[in-house]
N, C-alpha and C positions, 0 to 999 in steps of 0.2 A: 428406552433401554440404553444401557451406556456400549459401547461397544469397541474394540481399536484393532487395528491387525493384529500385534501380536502382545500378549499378557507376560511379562514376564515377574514371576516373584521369585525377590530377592534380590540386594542394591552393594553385594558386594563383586570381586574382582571378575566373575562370571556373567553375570545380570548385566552389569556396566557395560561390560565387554559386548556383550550380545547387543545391548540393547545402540550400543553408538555404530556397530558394523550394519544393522539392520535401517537406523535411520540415516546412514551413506549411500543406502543404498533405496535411500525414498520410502519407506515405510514409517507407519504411525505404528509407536511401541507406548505402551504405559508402564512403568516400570514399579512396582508395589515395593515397600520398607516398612517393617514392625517400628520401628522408630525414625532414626531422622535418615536422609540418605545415604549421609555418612556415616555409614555404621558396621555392624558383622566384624566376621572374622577376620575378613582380609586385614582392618584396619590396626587387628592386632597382630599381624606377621610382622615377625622382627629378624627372620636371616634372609631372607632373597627369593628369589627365581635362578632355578638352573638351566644354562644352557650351553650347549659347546661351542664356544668362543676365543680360545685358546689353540693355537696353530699346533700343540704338544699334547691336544686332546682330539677327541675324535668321538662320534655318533656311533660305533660300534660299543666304543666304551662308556658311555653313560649308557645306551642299552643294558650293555652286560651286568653294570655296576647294579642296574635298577631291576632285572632280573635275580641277580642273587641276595639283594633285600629280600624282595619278592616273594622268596619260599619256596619257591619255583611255582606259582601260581598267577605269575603276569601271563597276561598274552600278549605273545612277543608282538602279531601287528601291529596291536595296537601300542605295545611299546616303542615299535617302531617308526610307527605315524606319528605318536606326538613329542619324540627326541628329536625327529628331523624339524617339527616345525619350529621350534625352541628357538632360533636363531631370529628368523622373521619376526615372530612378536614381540621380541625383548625390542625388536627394532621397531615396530609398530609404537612401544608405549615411549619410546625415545623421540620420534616425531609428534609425540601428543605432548612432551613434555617432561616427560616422569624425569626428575634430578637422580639420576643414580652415580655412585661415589664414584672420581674416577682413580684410575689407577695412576698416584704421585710418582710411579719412575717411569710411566709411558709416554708419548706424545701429548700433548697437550695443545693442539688447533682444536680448528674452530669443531672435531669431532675426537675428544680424548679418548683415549682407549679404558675402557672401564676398569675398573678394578673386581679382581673375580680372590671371593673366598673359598675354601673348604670346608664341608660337612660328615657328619657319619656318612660312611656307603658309598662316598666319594673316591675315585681312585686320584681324583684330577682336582684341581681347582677350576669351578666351576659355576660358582652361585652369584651372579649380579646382586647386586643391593646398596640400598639408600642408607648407610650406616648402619646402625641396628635397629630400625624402624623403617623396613622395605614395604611394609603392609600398606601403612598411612601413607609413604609416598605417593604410593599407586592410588589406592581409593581416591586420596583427595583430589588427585588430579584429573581421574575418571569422573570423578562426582561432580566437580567442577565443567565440565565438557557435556555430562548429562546436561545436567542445571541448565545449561546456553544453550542446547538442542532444539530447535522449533518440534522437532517434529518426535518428539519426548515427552511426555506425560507423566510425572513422578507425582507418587499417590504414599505421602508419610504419613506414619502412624496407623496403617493399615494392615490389617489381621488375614490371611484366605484363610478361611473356615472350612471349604472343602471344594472338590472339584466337582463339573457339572459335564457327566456325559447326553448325549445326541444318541441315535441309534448305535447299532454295532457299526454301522459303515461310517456315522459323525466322529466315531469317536469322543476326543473333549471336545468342548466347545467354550466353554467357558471356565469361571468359579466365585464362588461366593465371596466376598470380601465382608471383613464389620470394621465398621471405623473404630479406632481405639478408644475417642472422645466421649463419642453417641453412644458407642455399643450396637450402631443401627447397621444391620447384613440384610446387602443387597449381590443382586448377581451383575458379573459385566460379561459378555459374549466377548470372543476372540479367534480368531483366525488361527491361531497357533497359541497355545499357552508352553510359556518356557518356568522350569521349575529349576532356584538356582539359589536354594534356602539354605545351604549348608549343612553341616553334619548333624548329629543328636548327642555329642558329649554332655548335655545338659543331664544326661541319664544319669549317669556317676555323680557322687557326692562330692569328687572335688575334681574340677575341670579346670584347663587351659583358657578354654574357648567363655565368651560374652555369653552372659544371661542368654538370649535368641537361640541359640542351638540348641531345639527340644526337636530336632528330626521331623519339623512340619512335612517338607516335601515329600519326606517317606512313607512318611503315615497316611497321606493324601494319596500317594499314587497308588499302595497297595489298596484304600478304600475302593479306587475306583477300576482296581484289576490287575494292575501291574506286578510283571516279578522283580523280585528283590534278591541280590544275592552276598555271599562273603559276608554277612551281616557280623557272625561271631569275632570279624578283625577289629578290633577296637585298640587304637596305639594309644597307648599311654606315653608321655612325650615326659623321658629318665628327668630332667632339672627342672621344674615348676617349684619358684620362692616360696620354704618353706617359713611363713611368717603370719603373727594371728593376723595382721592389717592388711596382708596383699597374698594369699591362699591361691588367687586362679594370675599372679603374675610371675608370663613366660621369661626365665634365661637360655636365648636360644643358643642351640647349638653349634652356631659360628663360634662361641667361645671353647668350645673343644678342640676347633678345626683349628684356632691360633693357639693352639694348648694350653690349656686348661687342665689340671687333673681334678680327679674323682679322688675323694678321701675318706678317710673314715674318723670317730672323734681323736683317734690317735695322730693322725695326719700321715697315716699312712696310705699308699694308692692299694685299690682291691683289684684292676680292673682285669690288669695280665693273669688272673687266675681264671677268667670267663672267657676270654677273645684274645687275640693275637693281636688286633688292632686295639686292643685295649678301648680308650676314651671314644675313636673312632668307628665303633663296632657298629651298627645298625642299632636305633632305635630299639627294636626287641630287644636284642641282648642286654643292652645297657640298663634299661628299666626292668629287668628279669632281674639282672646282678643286685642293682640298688634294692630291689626286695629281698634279696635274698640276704645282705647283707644287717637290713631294720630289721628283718624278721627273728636273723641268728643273735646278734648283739641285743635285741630291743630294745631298739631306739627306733628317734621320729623321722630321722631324715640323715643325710650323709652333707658332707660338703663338696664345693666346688671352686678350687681355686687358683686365681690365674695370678695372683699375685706376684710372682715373680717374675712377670711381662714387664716390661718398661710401662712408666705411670704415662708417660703421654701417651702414648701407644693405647694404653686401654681407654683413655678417657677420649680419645680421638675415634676410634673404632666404634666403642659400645658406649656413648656417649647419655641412650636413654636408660639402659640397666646402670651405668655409674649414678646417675640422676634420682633414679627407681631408690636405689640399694641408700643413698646418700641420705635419704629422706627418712627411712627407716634404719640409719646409725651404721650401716654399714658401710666401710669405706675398701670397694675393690682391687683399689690396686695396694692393700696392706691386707686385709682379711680374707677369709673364705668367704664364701656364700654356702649359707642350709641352703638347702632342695629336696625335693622330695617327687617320684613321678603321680601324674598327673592326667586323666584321659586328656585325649589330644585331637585326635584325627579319626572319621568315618571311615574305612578302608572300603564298606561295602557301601551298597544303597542298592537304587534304582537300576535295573540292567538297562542299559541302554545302546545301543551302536556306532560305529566312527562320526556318524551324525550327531550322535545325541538324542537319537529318536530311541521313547519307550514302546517298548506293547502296543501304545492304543495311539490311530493318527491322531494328528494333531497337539503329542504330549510330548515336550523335550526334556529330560534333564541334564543339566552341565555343571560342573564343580563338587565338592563332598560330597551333595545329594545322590551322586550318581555311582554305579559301579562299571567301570569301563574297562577294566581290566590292566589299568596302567600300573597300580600300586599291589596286586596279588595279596599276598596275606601280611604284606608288610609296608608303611609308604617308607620310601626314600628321600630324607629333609630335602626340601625346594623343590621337589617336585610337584607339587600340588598348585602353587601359580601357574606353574608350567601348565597345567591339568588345565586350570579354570580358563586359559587364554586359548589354548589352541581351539579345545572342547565350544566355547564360544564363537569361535569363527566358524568351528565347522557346523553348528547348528543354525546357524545367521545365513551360512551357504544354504543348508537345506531349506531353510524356513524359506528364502528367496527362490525356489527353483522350485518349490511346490507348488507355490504362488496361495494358500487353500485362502478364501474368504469368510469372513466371522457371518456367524447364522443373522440370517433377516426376522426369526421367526422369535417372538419372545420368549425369554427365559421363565421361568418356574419365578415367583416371590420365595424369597426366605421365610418358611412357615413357622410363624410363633406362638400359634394363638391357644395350642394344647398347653403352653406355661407359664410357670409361677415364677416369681422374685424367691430366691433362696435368704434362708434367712440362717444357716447354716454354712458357710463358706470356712469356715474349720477343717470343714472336711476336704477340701481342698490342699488347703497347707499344708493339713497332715499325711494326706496321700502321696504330697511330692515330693516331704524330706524319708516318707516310709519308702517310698519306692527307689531314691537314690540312695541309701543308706542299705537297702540289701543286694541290689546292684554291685555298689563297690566292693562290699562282704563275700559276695557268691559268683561273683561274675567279672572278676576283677583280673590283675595280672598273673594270679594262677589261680586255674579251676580244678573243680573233681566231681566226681560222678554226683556223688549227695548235695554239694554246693547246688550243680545245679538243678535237681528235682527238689531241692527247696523254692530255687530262684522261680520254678515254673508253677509251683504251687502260689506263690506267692503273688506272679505275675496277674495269675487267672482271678483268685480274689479279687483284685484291684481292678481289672477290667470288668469284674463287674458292678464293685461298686462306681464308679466313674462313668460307663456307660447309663445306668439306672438314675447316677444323678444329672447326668448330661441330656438326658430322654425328659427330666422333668420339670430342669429350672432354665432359665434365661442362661445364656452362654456367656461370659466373660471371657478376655486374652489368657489368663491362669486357667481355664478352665479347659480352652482348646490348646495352650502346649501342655497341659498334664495329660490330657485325653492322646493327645501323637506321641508324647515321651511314652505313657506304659504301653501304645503299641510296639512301637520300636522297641521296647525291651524284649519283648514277647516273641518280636523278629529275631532278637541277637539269643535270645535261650535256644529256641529252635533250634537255631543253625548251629550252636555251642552244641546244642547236646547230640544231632546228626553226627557229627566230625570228632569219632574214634580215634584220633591222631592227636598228635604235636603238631603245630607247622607254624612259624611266625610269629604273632601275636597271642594265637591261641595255644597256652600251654595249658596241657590237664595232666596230674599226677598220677592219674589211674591208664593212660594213654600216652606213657613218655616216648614212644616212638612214632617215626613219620614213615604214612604208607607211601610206595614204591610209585604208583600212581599217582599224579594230581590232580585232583578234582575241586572244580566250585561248588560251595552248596547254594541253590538255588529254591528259594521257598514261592512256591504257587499259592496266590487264592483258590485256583481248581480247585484242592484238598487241603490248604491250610497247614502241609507238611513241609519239610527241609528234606532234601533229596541230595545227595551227592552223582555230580555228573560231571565227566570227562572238558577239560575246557575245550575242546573242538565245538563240545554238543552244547555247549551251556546257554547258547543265545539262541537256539532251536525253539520254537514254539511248545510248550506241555501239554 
């Protein structure tokens, strides 16, 4: 039986994280990737990590900033706990290496003073970053440091099929893995399984996020008991290139913070009719506006342009969007850029605590997969690095001060012997462009009451066709992220349709105002319900 301290799935800035603070500290970690190490989300972040670093900024105020995204549905500790440790990790990944831009009118020894942009939500400038490709700086250099780790065990092209609980007192213990190649699922035992899979934008029909974001960890952890909350937050991220050849490629919003406007086919700006801060408004607002604005003119998309920046300037800055844009005939520092929003960002998941511990011992989550409370019904550009590094340390601490050791007793085989080879796999394809296609339609960036008792009607169909054909034939990788995407749909209807209000991301037309109260919605296995509850009480036992 294969077995290692700690399991962790998922190989991006969270996983990595986890898994090099854990083997610093003498533990054997295996660390699982659907593809190659180098892979996920992370590697496609292109503004930064935030943190207060600027002697004119201050830790109160990216709190506050990240509360009033927020909705008013952050918790402040935990906003509190992980703005403070912002400083320290950027410092952390500066000793492992990570090249971040320095700032050309600072000091320049042997320790330059970074260079810090601005984002939506931002009062400060305050976002570190490696050009416009902060994502990849990071990864590769994480991945690279895995990769040399003795005491590391990276396992690519690996699928977790599900998790394997122990009694009520084991909690997990393990989880099932299928090789991508073989198709062959086996279980491996673990001492601590850390879950660090990223969000489920794969839900929506046109995402930001890499193919892999089908919401594996979510869908795993509610199988095996776990609650889940804030699911209905789904950020649509306002500038995703709108173009037939590059549909899920990000222009991040560091080109707003060095001004950028928002236009329309006129070339006019819309934005001061929505926000005060205009271009800089929060996430929500901006991709609220750009609908509202395709929707009133109909049209496909609005523009973005920075044109009237100086040309070095932009080709020095945003060197891989001039690249991007260059390749597909657009030249940014003379033209606009289409755009169009785009899902983005998990706001909910997994409940978890300042550890990163779920529900059941032995289960961590850390990064999108999780809901911590940092990002409330809205995240705050850069904060999500921030999320995945602190979140990572602090679960690396628990995991090491638990000490728990992986079960001696054998695991269960992966039982296959009730099925067949399908010879039908249509139904596959079909279920996964049907199910993101009315997602976007009914669940998108404005809802309404009938939207979503279609979206739930719909939802139900499809879990049962998928589950009936998942119970009969051999399991493929398409077969288990469809089977976790329409759960997590099924999470995010829930919680959509619990939440009577406006707040943040989730706008409903039949519910234009926000109640007085804020409340998480929280959905149990217990009853399979979305429950709206006080956030004091939300991480309470059900």
């Amino acid at each position: 039986m294969q077995t290692t301290d700690v399991l962790i799935l998922g190989s991006g800035a969270a996983g990595l994280t986890c898994a090099l603070r854990l083997a610093q500290a003498g533990m054997q970690c295996t660390v699982v990737s659907k593809s190659r190490l180098r892979s996920g989300a992370t590697l496609w972040a292109q503004g930064g990590i935030s943190a207060v670093l600027d002697a004119a900024d201050s830790l109160d105020a990216h709190m506050q900033d990240t509360v009033d995204a927020g909705g008013g549905l952050c918790d402040p500790d935990m906003v509190r706990h992980i703005v403070a440790r912002g400083p320290a990790c950027i410092e952390w990944l500066v000793e492992r290496g990570v090249q971040f831009t320095a700032d050309p009118e600072g000091p320049q020894g042997s320790e330059p003073r970074l260079h810090l942009t601005r984002e939506g939500g931002h009062s400060f400038r305050r976002i570190v970053h490696a050009a416009d490709a902060t994502g990849a700086a990071v990864e590769s250099t994480l991945a690279e440091l895995v990769a040399a780790e003795p005491r590391i065990t990276v396992r690519e092209h690996a699928f977790a099929v599900d998790l394997i609980r122990g009694n009520r007192a084991e909690g997990v213990i393990g989880a099932y893995l299928m090789d991508v190649n073989s198709h062959e699922v086996f279980p491996i035992a673990a001492g601590a399984v850390v879950l660090a899979t990223g969000g489920a934008n794969m839900v929506y029909l046109y995402s930001s996020n890499p193919h892999g974001a089908s919401g594996d960890g979510i869908a795993m952890a509610w199988r095996a008991g776990c609650r889940v909350a804030n699911m209905e937050f789904m950020q649509f991220h306002p500038t995703c290139l709108y173009h037939p050849s590059a549909r899920s490629f990000l222009i991040t919003e560091a080109l707003r913070g060095e001004g950028a406007h928002l236009t329309l086919p006129d070339g006019s700006r819309f934005m001061a009719r929505f926000d005060a801060r205009e271009e800089l408004a929060p996430r929500d607002v901006v991709a609220r506006a750009i609908d509202h604005e395709m929707k009133r003119l109909g049209i496909d998309h609005v523009w973005l342009d920075i044109s009237h920046r100086d040309a070095d300037f932009i080709r020095s800055h945003f060197p891989s969007i001039h690249a991007r844009c260059a390749e597909l005939g657009i030249d940014i520092t003379r033209q606009p850029i289409p755009v169009v929003p785009a899902a983005h960002y998990t706001c909910g998941g997994v409940l978890t605590d300042v550890h990163g511990h779920t529900d059941l011992d032995g289960l961590y989550a850390i990064g999108e997969v999780a809901c911590t409370g940092l990002h409330g019904a809205n995240r705050m550009a850069s904060n999500s690095l921030l999320e995945c590094l602190v979140m990572a340390e602090g679960a690396a601490n628990d995991i090491q001060r638990r000490a728990r050791q992986a079960t001696t007793q054998p695991l269960p085989d992966w039982d296959a012997s009730r099925v067949t080879d399908s010879d039908e796999d249509v139904v596959i394809s079909h279920n996964w462009q049907e199910l993101r296609r009315f997602m976007w339609d009914y669940v998108g960036i404005v809802r309404t009451d009938k939207r979503l008792s279609r979206a739930a009607n719909r939802v139900a169909l499809l879990q049962r066709e998928i589950e009936e054909f998942y119970g009969n034939f051999h399991i493929s990788p398409d077969l288990i992220e469809l089977r976790n995407l329409v759960t997590v749909a099924d999470l995010i209807v829930r919680s959509a349709i619990a939440r009577d209000e406006s707040r943040g991301l989730h706008f409903t037309i039949n519910h234009p105002q926000q109640h007085s109260e804020a409340q998480w919605s929280i959905v149990s296995p217990v009853d399979g319900r979305a429950h709206l509850r006080p956030i004091a009480a939300s991480r309470m036992a059900s």
